[in-house]
C-alpha positions in Angstrom: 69.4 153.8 73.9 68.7 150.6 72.3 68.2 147.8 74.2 68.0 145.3 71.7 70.0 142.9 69.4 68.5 145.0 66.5 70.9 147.7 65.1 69.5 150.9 63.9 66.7 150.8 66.2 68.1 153.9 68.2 68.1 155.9 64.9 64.5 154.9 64.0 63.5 156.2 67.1 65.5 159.6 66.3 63.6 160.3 63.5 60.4 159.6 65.5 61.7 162.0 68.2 62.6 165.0 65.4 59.5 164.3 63.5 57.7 165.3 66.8 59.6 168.9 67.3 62.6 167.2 69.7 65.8 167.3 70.3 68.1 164.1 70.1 71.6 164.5 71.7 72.8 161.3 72.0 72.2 157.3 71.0 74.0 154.5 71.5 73.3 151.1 72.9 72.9 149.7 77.0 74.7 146.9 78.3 71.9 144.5 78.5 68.7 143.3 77.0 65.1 145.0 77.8 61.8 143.6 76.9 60.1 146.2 77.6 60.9 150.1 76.2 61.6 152.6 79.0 61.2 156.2 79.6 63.3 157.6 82.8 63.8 161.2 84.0 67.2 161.8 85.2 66.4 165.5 85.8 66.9 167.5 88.7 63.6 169.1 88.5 60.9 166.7 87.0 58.3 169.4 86.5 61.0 170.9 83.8 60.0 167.7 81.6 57.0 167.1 82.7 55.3 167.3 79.5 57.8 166.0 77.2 58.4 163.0 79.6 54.0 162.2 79.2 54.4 162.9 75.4 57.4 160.5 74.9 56.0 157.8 77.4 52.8 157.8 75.0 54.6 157.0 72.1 57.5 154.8 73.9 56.3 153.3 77.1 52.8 153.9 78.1 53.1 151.7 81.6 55.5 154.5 82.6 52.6 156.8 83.2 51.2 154.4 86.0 54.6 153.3 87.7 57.7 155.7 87.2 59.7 153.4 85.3 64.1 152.5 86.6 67.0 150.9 85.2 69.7 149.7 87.0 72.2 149.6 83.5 75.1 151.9 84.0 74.7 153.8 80.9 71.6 154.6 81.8 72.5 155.3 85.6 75.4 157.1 84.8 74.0 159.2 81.7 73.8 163.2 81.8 70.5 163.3 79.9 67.5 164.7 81.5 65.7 162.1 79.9 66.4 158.5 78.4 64.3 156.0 76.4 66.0 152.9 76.5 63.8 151.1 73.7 63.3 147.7 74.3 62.1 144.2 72.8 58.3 145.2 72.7 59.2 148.8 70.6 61.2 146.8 68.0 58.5 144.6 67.6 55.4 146.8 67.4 57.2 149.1 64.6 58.7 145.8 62.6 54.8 144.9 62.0 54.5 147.8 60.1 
């Protein structure tokens, strides 16, 4: 999900995510603004993602290893996604450097 006033930025991740062997299934945008990208597990099981979750949170959202990260936005809340990146302020800016 892109959090951001940048559109496209949810796509650019897509390709990030295919180019690494996953599965994308849905993008779209949350209702409010995030400085900082975000990796959640909505999962039943964690240990099911386990590994994909670290992998994604060393690409996305490193901090996430150290503190499980949480939103509060309802289309993250309310998603049916084992996992969601919500990409934030910080992602757009690290990959519009390059």
């Amino acid at each position: 999900l892109n959090a951001t006033d940048h559109p496209g930025l949810a796509q650019y991740a897509s390709r990030i995510i295919t180019n690494m062997g996953g599965t994308v299934v849905f993008m779209g945008n949350t209702e409010s603004l995030q400085g900082k990208s975000l990796v959640i597990d909505r999962g039943e099981d964690p240990s099911a993602t386990l590994i994909t979750k670290k992998r994604l949170e060393e690409v996305f959202a490193p901090w996430c290893q150290k503190d499980p990260c949480f939103s509060e936005d309802p289309k993250v809340v309310n998603s049916r996604a084992q996992l969601v990146i919500v990409l934030g302020e910080d992602f757009y800016s690290y990959w519009n450097k390059r």
